[in-house]
C-alpha positions as CSV (number, residue, x, y, z in Angstrom):
1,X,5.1,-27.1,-2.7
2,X,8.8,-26.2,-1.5
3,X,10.2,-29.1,0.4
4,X,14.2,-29.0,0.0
5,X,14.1,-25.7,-2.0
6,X,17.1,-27.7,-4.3
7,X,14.7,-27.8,-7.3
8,X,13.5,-24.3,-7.3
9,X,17.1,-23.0,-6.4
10,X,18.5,-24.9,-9.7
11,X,15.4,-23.4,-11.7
12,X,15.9,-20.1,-11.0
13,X,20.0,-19.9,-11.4
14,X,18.8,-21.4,-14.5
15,X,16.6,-18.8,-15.2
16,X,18.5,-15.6,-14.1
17,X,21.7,-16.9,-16.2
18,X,19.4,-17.5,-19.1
19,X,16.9,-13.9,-18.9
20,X,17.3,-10.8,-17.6
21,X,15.1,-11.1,-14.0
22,X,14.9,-7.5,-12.1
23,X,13.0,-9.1,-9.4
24,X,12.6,-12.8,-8.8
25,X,9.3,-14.1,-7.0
26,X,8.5,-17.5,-5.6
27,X,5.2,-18.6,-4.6
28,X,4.2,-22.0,-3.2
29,X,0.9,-23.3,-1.4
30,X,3.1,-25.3,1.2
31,X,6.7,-25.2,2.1
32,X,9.4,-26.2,4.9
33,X,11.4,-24.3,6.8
34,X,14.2,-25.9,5.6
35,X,13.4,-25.3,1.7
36,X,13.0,-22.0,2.9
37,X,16.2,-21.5,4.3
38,X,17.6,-23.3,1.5
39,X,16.3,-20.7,-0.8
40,X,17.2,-17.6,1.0
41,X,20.8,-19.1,1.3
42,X,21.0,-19.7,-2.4
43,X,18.7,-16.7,-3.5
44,X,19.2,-13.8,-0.6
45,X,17.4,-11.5,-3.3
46,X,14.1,-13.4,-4.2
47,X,10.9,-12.9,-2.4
48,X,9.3,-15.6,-1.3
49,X,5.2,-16.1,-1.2
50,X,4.0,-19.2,0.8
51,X,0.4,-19.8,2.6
52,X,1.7,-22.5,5.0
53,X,4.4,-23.4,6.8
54,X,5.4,-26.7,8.2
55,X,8.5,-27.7,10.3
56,X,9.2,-31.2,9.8
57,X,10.0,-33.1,6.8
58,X,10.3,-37.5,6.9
59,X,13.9,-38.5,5.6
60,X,12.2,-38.8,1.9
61,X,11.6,-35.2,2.1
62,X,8.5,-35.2,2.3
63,X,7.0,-32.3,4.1
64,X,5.1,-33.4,7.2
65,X,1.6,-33.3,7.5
66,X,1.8,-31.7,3.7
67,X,-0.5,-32.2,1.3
68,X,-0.1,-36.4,1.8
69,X,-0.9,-38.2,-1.0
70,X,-4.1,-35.9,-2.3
71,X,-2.2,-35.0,-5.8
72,X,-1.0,-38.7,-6.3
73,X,-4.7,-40.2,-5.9
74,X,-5.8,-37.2,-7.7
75,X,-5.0,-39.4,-11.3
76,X,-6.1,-43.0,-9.9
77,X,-4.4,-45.4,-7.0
78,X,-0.5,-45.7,-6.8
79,X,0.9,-48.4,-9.1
């Protein structure tokens, strides 16, 4: 999921200072428009793979509808 974009933008500057990276790739089953223009802005060269799009996100970041809480609950209820 790519909700901000901050996390992947740190990862990969991470990554291209640390390996030589001809072509840099990011994939993600959900993603906001804002993370997306968050990582073209940091990352103009990297291609980015998504299956979904949605356009809000809740002032936690969380990217509205999403995927809710199905990968939380996936491990048990929330403590």
């Amino acid at each position: 999921m790519l909700a901000t974009g901050q996390s992947v933008v740190d990862v990969c500057k991470e990554l291209i200072a640390t390996y030589k990276i001809a072509d840099l790739h990011i994939a993600a089953i959900i993603a906001s428009t804002e993370g997306i223009q968050h990582v073209k802005a940091n990352l103009p060269k990297a291609k980015i793979w998504v299956c979904a799009v949605d356009e809000e996100m809740t002032s936690k970041s969380y990217i509205v509808p999403g995927l809710g809480d199905a990968g939380d609950l996936a491990f048990g209820e929330k403590v």
